[in-house]
MDTraj code that builds the backbone (N, CA, C; nanometers):
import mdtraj as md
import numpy as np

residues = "UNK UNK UNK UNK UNK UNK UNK UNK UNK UNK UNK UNK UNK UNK UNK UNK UNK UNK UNK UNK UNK UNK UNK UNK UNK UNK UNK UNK UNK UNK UNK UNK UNK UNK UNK UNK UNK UNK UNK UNK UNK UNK UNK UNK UNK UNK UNK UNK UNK UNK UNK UNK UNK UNK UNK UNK UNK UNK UNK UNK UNK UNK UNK UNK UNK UNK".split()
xyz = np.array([
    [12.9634, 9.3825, 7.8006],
    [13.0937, 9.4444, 7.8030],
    [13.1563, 9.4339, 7.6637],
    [13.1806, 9.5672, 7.5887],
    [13.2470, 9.5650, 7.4765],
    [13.4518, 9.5280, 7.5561],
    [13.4530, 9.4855, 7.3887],
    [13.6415, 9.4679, 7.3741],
    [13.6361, 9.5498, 7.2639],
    [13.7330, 9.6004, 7.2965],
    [13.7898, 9.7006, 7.2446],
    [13.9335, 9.7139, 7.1717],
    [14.0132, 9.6909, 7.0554],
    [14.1709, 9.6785, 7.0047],
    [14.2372, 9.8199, 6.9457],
    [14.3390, 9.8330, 6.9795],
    [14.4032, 9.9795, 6.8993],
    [14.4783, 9.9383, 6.8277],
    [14.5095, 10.0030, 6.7190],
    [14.6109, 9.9710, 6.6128],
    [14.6768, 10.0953, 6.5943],
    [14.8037, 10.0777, 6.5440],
    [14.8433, 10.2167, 6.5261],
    [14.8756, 10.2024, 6.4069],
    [14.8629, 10.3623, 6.3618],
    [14.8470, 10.3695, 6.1520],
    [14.9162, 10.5096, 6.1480],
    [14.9996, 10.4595, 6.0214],
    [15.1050, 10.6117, 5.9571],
    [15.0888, 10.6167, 5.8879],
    [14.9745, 10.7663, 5.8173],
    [14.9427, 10.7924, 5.7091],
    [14.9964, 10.9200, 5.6849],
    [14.9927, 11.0019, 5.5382],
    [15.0327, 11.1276, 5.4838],
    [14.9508, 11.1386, 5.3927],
    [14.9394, 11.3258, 5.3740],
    [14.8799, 11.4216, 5.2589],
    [14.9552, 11.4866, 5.1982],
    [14.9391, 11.5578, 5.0928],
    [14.9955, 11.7160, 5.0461],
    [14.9187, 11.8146, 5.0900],
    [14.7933, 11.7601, 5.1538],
    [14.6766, 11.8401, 5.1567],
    [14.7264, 11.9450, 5.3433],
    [14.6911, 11.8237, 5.3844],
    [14.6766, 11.9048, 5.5564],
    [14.6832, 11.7616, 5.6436],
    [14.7124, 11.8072, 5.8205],
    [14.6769, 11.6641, 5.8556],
    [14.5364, 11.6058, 5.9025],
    [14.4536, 11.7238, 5.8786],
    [14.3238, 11.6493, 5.8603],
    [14.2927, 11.5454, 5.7510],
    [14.3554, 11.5904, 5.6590],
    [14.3155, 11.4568, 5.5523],
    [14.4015, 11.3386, 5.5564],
    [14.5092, 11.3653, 5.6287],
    [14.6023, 11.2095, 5.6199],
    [14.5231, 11.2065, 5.7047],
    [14.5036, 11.1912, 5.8628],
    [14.4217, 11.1723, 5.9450],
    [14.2908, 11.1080, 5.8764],
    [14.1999, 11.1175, 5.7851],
    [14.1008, 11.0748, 5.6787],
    [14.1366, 10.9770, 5.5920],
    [14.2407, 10.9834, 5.5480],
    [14.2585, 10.8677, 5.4802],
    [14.3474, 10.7342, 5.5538],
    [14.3812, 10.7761, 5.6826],
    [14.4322, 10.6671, 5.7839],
    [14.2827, 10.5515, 5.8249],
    [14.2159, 10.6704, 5.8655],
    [14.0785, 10.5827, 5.8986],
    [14.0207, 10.5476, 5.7432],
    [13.9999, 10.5857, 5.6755],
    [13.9903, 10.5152, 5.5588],
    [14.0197, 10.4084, 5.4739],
    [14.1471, 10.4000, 5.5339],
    [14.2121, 10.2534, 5.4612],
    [14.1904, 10.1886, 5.5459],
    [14.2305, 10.1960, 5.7401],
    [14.2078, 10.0932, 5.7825],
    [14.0744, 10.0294, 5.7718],
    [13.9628, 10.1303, 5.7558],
    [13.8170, 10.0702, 5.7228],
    [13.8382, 9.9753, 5.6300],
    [13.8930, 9.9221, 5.5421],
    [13.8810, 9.8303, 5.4526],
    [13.9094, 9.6710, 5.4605],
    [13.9500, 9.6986, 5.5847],
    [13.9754, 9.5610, 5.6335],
    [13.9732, 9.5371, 5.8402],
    [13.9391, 9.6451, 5.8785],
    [13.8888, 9.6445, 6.0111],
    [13.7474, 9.6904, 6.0826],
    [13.6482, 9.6745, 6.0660],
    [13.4959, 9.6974, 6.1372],
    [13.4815, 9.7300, 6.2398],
    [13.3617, 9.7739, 6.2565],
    [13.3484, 9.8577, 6.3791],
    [13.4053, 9.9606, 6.4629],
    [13.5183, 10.0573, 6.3653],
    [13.6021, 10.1765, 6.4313],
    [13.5118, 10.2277, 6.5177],
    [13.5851, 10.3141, 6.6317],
    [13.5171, 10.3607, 6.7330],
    [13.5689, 10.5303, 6.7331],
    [13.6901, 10.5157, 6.7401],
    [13.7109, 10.6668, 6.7415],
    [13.8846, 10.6170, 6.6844],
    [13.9180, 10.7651, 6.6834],
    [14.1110, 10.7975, 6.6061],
    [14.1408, 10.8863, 6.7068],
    [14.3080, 10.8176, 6.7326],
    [14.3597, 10.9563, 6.8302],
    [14.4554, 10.9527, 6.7422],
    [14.4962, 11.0960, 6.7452],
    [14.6361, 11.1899, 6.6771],
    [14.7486, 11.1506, 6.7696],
    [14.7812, 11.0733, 6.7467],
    [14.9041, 11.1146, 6.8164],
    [15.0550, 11.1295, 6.8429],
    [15.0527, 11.1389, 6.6665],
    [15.1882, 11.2266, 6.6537],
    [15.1623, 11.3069, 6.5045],
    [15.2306, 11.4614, 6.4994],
    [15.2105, 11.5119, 6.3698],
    [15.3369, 11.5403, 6.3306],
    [15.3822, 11.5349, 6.2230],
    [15.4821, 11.6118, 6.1361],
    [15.4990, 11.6501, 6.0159],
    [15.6081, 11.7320, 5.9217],
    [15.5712, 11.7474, 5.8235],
    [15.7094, 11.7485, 5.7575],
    [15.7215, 11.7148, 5.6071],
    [15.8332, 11.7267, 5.5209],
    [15.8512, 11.9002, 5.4748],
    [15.9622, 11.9223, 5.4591],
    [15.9795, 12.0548, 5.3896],
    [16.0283, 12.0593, 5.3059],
    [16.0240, 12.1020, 5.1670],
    [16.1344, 12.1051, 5.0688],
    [16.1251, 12.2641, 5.0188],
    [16.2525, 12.2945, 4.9756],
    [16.2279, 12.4114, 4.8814],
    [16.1838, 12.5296, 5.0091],
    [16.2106, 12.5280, 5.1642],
    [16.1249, 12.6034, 5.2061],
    [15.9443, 12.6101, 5.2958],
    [15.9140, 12.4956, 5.2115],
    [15.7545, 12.5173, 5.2556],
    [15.7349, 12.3851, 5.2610],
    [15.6088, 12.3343, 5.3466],
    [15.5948, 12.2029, 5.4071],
    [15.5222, 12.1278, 5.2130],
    [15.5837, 12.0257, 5.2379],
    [15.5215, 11.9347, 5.0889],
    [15.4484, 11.8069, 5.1584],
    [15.4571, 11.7565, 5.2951],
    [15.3808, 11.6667, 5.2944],
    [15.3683, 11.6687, 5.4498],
    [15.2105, 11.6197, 5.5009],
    [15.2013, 11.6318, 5.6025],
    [15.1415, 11.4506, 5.6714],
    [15.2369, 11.4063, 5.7947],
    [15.2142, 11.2921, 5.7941],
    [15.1698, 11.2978, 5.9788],
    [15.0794, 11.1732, 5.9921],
    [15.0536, 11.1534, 6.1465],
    [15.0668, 10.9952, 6.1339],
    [15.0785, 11.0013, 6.2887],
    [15.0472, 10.8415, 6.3539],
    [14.9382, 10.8327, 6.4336],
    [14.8220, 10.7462, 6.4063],
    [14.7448, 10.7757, 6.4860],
    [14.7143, 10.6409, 6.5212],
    [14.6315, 10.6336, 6.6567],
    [14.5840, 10.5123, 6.7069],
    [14.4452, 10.4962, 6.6769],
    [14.3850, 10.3981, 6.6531],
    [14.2448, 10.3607, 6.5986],
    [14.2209, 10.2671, 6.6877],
    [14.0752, 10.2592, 6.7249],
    [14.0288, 10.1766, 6.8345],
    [13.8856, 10.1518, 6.7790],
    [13.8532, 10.0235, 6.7838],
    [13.7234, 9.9316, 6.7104],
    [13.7615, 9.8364, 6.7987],
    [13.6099, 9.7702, 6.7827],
    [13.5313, 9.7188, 6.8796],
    [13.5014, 9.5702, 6.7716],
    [13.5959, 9.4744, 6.8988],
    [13.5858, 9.3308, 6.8612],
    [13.4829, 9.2275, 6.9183],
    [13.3965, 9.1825, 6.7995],
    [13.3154, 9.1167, 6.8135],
    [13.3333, 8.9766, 6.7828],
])
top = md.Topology()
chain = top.add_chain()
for i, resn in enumerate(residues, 1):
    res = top.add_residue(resn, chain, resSeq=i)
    for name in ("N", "CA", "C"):
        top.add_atom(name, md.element.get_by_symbol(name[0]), res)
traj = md.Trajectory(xyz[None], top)
């Protein structure tokens, strides 16, 4: 029987929220092992001037404690 922990992580891009989403699991990799999967589960975005300048999520991360 695996254990299993979620963490929740608020990351942002200029890019899109696929890549904050990428660099959420990315950083937490640097100090948490064994990720299992990422849920989205919240998106939003800054606007300035008109047009979105930054796009941010919260997502939950779930790895497997050994």
């Amino acid at each position: 029987m695996a254990i299993l922990k979620v963490i929740e992580v608020l990351a942002n891009s200029d890019k899109s929220w696929e890549d904050a989403t990428k660099k959420a699991v990315a950083q937490a990799s640097k100090s948490v092992k064994n990720i299992r999967s990422v849920y989205v589960n919240e998106q939003s975005a800054m606007v300035d001037n008109g047009e979105v300048s930054e796009f941010r999520v919260n997502v939950k991360i779930t790895f497997e404690v050994k």
